[in-house]
mmCIF file of the N, C-alpha and C atoms, coordinates in Angstrom:
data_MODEL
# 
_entry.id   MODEL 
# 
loop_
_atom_site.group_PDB 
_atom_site.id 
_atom_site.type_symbol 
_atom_site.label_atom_id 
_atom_site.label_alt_id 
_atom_site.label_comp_id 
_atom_site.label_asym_id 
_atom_site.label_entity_id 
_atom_site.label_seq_id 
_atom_site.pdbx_PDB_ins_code 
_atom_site.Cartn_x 
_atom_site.Cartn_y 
_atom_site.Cartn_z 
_atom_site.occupancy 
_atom_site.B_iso_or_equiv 
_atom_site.pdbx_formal_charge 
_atom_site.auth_seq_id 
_atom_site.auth_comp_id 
_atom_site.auth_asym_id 
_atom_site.auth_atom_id 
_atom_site.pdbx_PDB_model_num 
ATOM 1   N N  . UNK A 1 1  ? 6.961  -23.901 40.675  1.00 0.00 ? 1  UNK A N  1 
ATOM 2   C CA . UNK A 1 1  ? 6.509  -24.726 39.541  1.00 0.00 ? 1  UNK A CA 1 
ATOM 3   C C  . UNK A 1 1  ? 5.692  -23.878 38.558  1.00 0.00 ? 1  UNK A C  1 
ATOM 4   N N  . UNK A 1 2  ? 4.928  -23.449 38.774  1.00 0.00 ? 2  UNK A N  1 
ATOM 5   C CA . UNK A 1 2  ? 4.020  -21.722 38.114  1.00 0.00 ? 2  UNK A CA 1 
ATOM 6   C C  . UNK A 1 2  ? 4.850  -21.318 37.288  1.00 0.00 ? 2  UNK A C  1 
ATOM 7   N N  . UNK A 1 3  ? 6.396  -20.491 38.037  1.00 0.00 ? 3  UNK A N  1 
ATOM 8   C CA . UNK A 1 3  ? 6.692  -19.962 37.004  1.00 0.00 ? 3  UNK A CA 1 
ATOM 9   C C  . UNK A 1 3  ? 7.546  -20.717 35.970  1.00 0.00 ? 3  UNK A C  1 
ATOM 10  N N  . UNK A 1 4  ? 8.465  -21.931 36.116  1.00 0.00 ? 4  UNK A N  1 
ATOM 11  C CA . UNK A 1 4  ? 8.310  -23.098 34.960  1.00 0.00 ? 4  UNK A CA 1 
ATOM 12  C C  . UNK A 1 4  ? 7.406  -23.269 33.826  1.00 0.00 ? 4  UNK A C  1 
ATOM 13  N N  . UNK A 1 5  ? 6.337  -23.882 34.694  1.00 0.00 ? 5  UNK A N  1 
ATOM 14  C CA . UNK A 1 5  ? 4.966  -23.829 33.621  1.00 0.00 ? 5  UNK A CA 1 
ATOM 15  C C  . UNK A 1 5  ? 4.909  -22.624 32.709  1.00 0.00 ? 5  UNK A C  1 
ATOM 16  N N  . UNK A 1 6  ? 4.752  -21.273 33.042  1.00 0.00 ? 6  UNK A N  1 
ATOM 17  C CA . UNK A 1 6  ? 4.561  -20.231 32.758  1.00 0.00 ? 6  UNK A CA 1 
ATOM 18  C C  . UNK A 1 6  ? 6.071  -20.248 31.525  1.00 0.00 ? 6  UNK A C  1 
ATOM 19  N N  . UNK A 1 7  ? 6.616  -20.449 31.920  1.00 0.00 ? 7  UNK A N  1 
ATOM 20  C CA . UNK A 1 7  ? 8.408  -19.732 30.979  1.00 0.00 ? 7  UNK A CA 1 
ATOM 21  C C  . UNK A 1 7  ? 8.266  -20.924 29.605  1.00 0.00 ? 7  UNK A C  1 
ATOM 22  N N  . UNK A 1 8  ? 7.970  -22.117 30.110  1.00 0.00 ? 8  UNK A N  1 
ATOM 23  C CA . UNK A 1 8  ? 7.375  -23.276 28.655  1.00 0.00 ? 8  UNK A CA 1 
ATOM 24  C C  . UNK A 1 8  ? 6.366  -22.814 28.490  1.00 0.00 ? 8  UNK A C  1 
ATOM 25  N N  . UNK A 1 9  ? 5.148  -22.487 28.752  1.00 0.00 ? 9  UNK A N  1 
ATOM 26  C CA . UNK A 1 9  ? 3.986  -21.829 27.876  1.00 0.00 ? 9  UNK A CA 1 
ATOM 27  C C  . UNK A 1 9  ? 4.696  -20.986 27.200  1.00 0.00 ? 9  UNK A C  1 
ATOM 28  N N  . UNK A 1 10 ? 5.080  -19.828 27.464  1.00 0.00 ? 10 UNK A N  1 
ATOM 29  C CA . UNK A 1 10 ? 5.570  -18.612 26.710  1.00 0.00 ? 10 UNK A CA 1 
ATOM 30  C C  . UNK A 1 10 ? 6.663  -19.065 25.784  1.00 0.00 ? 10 UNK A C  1 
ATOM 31  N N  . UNK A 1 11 ? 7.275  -20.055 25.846  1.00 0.00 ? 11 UNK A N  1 
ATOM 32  C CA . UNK A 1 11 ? 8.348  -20.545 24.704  1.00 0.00 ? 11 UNK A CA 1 
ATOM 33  C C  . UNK A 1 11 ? 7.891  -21.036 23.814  1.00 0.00 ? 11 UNK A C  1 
ATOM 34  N N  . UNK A 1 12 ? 6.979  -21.917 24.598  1.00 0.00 ? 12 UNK A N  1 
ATOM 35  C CA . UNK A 1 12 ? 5.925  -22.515 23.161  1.00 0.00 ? 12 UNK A CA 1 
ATOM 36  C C  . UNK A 1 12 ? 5.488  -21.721 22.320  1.00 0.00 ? 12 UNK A C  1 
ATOM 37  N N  . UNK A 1 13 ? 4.605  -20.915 23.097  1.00 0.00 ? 13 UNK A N  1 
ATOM 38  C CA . UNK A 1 13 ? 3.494  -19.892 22.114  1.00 0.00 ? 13 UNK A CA 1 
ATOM 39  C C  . UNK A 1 13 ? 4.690  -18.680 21.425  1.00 0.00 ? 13 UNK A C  1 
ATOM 40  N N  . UNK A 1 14 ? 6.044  -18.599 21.385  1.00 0.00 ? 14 UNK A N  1 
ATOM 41  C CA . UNK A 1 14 ? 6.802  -17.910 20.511  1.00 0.00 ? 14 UNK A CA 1 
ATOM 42  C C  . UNK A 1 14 ? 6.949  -18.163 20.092  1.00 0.00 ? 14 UNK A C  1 
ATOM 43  N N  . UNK A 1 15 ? 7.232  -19.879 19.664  1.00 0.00 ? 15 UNK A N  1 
ATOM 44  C CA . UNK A 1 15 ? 8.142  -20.955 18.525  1.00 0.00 ? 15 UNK A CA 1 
ATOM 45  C C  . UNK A 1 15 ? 6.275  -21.060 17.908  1.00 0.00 ? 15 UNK A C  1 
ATOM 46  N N  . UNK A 1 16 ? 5.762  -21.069 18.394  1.00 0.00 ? 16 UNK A N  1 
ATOM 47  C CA . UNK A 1 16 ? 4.211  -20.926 17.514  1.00 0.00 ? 16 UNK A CA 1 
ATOM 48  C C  . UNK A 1 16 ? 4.091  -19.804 16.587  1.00 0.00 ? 16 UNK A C  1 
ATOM 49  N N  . UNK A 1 17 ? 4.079  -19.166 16.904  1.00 0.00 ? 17 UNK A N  1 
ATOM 50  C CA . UNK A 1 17 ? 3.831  -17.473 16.459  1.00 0.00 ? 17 UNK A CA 1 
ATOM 51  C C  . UNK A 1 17 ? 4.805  -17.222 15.498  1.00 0.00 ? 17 UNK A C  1 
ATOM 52  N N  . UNK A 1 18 ? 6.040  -17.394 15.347  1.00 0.00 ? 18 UNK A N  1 
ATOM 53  C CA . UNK A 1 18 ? 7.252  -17.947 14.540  1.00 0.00 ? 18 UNK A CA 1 
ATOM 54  C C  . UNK A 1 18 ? 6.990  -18.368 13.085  1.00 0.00 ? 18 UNK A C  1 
ATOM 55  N N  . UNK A 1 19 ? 6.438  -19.867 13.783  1.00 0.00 ? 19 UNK A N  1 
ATOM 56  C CA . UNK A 1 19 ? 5.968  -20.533 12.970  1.00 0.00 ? 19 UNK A CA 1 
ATOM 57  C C  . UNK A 1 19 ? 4.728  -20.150 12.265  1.00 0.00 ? 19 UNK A C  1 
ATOM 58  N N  . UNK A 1 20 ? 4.050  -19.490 13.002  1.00 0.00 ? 20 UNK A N  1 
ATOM 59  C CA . UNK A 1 20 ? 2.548  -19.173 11.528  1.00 0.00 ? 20 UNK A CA 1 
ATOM 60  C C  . UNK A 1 20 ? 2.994  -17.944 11.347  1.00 0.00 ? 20 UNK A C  1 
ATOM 61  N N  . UNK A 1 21 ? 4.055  -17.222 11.457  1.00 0.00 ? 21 UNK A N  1 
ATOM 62  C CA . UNK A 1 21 ? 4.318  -15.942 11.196  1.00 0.00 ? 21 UNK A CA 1 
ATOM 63  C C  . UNK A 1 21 ? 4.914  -16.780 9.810   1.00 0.00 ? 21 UNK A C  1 
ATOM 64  N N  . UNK A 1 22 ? 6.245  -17.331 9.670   1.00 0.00 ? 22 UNK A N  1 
ATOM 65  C CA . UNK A 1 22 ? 6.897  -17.951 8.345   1.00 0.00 ? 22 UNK A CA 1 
ATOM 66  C C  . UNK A 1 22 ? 5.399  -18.610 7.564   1.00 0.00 ? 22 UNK A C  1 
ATOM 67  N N  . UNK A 1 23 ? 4.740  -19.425 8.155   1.00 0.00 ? 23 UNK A N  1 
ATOM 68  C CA . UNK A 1 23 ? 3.295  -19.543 7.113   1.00 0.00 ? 23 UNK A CA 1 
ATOM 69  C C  . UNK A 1 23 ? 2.802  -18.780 6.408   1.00 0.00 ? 23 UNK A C  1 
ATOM 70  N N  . UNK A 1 24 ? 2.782  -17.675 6.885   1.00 0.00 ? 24 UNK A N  1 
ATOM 71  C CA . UNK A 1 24 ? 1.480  -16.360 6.475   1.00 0.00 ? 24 UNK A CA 1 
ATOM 72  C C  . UNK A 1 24 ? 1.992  -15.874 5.623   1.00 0.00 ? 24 UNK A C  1 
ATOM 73  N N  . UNK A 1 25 ? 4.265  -15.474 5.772   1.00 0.00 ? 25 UNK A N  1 
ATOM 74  C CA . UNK A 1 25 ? 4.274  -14.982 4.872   1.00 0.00 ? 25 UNK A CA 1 
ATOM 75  C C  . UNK A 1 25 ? 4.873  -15.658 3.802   1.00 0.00 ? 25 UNK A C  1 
ATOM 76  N N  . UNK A 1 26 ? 4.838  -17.313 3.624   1.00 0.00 ? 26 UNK A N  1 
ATOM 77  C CA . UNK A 1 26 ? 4.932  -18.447 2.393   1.00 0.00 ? 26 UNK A CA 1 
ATOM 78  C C  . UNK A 1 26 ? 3.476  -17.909 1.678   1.00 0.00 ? 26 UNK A C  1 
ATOM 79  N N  . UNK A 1 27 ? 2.466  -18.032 2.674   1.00 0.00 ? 27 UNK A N  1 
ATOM 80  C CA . UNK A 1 27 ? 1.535  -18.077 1.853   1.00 0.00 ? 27 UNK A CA 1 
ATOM 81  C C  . UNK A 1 27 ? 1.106  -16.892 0.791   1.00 0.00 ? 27 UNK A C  1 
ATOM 82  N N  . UNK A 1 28 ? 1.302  -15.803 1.958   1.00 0.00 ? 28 UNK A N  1 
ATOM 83  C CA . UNK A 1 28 ? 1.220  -14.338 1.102   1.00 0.00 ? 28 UNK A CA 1 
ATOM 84  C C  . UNK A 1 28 ? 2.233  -14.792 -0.368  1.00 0.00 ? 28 UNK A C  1 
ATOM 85  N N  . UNK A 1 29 ? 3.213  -14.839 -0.189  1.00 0.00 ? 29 UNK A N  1 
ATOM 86  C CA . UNK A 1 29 ? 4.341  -14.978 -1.195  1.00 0.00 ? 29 UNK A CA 1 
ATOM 87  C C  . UNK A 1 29 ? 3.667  -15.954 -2.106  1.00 0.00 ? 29 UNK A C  1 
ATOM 88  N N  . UNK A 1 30 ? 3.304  -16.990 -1.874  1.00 0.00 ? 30 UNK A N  1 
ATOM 89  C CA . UNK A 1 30 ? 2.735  -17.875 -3.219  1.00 0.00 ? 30 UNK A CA 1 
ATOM 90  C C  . UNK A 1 30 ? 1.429  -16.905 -3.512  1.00 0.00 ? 30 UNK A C  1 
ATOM 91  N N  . UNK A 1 31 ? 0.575  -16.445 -3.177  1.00 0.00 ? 31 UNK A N  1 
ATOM 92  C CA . UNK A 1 31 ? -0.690 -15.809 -3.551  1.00 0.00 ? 31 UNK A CA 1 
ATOM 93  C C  . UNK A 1 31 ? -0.059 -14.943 -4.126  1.00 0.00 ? 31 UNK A C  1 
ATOM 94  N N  . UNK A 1 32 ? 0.847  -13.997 -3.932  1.00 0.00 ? 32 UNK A N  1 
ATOM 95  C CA . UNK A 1 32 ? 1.387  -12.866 -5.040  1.00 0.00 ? 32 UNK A CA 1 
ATOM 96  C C  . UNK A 1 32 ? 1.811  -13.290 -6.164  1.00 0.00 ? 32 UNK A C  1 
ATOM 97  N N  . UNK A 1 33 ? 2.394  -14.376 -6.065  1.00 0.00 ? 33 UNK A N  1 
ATOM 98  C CA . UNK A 1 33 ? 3.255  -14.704 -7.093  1.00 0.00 ? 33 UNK A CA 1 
ATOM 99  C C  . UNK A 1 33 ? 1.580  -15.245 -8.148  1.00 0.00 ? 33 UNK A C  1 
ATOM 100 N N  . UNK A 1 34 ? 0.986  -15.835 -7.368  1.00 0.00 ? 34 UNK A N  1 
ATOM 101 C CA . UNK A 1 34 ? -0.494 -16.386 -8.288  1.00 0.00 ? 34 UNK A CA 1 
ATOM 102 C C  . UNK A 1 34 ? -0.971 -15.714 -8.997  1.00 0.00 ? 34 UNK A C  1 
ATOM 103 N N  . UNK A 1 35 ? -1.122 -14.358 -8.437  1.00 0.00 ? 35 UNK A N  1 
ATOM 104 C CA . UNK A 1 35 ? -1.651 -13.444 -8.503  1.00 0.00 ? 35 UNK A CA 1 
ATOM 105 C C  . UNK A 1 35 ? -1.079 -12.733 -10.086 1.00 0.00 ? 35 UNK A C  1 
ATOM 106 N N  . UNK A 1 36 ? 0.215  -12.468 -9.714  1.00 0.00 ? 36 UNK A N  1 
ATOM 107 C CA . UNK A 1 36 ? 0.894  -12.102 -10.809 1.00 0.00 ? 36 UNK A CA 1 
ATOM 108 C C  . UNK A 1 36 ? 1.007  -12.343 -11.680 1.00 0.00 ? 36 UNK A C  1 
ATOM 109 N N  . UNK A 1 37 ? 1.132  -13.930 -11.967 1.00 0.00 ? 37 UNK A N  1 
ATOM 110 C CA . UNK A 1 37 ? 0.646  -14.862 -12.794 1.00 0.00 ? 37 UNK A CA 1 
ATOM 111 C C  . UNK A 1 37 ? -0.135 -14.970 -13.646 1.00 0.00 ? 37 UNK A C  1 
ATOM 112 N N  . UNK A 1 38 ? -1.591 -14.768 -13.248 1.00 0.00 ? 38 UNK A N  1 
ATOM 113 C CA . UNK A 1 38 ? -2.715 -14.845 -13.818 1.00 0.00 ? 38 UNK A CA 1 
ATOM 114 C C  . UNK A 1 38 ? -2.994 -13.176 -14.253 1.00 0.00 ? 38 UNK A C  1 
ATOM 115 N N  . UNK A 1 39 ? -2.234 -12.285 -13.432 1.00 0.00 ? 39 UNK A N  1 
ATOM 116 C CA . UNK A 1 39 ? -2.463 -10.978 -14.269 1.00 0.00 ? 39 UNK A CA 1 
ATOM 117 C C  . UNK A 1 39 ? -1.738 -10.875 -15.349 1.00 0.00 ? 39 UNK A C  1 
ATOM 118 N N  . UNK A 1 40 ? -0.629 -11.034 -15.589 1.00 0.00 ? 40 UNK A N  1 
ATOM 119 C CA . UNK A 1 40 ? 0.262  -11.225 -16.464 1.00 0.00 ? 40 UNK A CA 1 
ATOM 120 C C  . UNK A 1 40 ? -0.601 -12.308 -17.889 1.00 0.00 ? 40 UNK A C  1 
ATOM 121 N N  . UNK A 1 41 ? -1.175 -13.027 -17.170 1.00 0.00 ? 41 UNK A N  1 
ATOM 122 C CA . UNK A 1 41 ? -1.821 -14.135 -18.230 1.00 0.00 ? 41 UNK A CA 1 
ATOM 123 C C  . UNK A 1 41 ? -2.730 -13.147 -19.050 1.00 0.00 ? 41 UNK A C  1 
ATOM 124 N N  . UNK A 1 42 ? -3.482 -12.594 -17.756 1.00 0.00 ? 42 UNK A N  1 
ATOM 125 C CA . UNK A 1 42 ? -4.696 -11.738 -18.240 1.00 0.00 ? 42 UNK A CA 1 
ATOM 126 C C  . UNK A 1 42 ? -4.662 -10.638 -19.288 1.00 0.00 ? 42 UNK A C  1 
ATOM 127 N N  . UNK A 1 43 ? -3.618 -9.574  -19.273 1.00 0.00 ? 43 UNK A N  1 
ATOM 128 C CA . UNK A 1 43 ? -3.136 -9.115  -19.723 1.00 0.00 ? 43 UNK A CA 1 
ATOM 129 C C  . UNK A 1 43 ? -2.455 -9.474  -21.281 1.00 0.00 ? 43 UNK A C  1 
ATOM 130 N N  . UNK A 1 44 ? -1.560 -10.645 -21.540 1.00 0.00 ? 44 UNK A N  1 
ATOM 131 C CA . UNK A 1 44 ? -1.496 -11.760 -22.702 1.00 0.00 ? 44 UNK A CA 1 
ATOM 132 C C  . UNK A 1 44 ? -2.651 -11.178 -23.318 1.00 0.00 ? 44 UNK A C  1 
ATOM 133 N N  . UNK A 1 45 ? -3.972 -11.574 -23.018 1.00 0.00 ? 45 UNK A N  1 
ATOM 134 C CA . UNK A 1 45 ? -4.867 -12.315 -23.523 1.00 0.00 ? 45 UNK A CA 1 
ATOM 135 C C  . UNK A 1 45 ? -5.951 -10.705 -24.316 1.00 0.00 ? 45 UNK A C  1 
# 
């Protein structure tokens, strides 16, 4: 039963890690793009 438990913990915490891995890099990606944005603005101005 241990190693069950053990093989779903570890599936979980990959489909986790996955998942805030695709977060981190949405988020990076919108902050660059913000980023760019407002330099580009800055620059305009």
């Amino acid at each position: 039963m241990k190693t069950i438990r053990l093989n779903i913990e570890s599936a979980l915490s990959t489909k986790l890690s996955g998942i805030l891995a695709l977060l981190v890099i949405f988020v990076v990606a919108a902050a660059c793009s913000f980023n760019t944005g407002a330099d580009t603005s800055k620059e305009k101005k």
